[in-house]
N, C-alpha and C positions, 0 to 999 in steps of 0.2 A: 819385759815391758810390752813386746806385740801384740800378747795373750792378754794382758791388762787392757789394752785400748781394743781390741774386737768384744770383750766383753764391755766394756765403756758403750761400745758402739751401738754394738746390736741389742744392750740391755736399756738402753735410750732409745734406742727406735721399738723396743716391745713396749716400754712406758708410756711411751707417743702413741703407738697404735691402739693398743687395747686398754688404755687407763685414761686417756684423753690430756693426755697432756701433763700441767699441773694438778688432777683432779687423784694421782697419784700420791698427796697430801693425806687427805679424806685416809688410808690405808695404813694404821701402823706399823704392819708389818713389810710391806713394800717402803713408804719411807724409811722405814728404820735400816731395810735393807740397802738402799741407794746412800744413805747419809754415813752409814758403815765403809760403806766400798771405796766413797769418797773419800772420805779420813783414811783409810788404810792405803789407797793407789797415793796419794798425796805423801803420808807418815814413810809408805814405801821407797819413792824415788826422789824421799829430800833426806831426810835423816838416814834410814837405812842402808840406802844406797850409796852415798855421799860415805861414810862410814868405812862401810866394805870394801868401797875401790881405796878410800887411805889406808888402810888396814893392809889390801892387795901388796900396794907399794911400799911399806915399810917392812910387810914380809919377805917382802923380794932382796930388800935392803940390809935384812936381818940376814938371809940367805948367803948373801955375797960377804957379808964380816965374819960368816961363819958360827955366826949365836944370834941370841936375843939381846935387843938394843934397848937401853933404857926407854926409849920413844914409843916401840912398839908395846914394851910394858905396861908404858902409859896410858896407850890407845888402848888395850886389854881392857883396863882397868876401868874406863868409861862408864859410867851409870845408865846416861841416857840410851844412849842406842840399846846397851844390852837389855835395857825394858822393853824398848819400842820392838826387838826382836822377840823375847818372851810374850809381846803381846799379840802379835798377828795370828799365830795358832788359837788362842782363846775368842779372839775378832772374830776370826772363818768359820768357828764354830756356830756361833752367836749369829751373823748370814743367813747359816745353814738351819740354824734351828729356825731361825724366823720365815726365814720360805718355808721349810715343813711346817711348821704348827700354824702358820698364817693369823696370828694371834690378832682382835677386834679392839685391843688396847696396848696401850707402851708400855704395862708392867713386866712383861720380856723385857722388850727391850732395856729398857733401864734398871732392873736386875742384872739381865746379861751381862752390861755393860759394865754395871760396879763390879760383878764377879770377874769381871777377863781383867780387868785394873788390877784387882785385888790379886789374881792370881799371876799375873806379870807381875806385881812387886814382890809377891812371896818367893817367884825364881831367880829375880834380880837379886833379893838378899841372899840366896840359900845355896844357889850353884855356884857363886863364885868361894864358898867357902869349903865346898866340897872338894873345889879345883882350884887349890890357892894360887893360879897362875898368873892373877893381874898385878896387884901389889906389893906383893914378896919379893924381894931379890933370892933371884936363882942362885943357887950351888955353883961355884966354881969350875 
C-alpha cells in the first residue's frame, strides 16, 4: 500500500502541475488512466485485501488442525475476490497501454475495459476447474 499512495501522490501533483488541474478530463487517455488506478487502489485494499488477510488466518488455522477446514474450503471457493484478483493484471495492463498509446478517444479505453472484464471472468471460470481445490471435498 506505500508504493500505491507515492504513486496516488506524485501522480496528483504531476496532474496538478502540467494538466492544470481538472482540465486532465479534456484527456482520454489520462482520465482513463486515473479513473483505472482509482478503481483498482480502491478494488485492491477493500475486497482484495480484506480477502487475503481472512484467507491468512484461516490458513494458519488449517495449519494448526493439521488439514484443510471446511471454512477455508469455503473461502477457496469464493467467486468474487477470485475475479477481482484475475482482474488486476488485465487492469495494469490496460494503464499501461493507455499511457503508451495516449489514445484522443475512449474507444481504448472501453474496449480495454470490457476485454480485462471479459478475461477475468474467463479465469474465474476456468482455473478453478483446472485446480478443483475450492469445492470438492479432499481425499481423506
Amino acid at each position: 500500500m506505500p508504493g500505491a499512495l507515492l504513486l496516488l501522490g506524485s501522480g496528483t501533483w504531476m496532474i496538478v502541475k502540467f494538466y492544470g488541474g481538472w482540465n486532465f478530463l479534456q484527456f482520454p487517455w489520462l482520465a482513463g488512466m486515473a479513473g483505472l488506478f482509482a478503481f483498482e487502489f480502491i478494488e485492491g485494499n477493500t475486497v482484495t485485501r480484506l480477502y487475503f488477510m481472512r484467507l491468512r488466518g484461516l490458513t494458519r488455522f488449517a495449519l494448526n488442525a493439521g488439514g484443510v477446514t471446511p471454512k477455508l474450503q469455503k473461502a477457496r471457493a469464493e467467486r468474487v475476490p477470485t475475479f477481482t484478483h484475475f482482474l488486476d493484471l488485465p487492469m495494469l495492463f490496460l494503464i499501461v497501454a493507455l499511457g503508451a498509446i495516449q489514445p484522443t478517444t475512449w474507444l481504448l479505453f472501453f474496449a480495454g475495459s470490457i476485454a480485462a472484464v471479459a478475461l477475468a471472468t474467463i479465469l474465474t471460470l476456468i482455473i478453478p476447474r483446472l485446480y478443483p481445490w475450492g469445492s470438492q471435498a479432499l481425499p481423506a
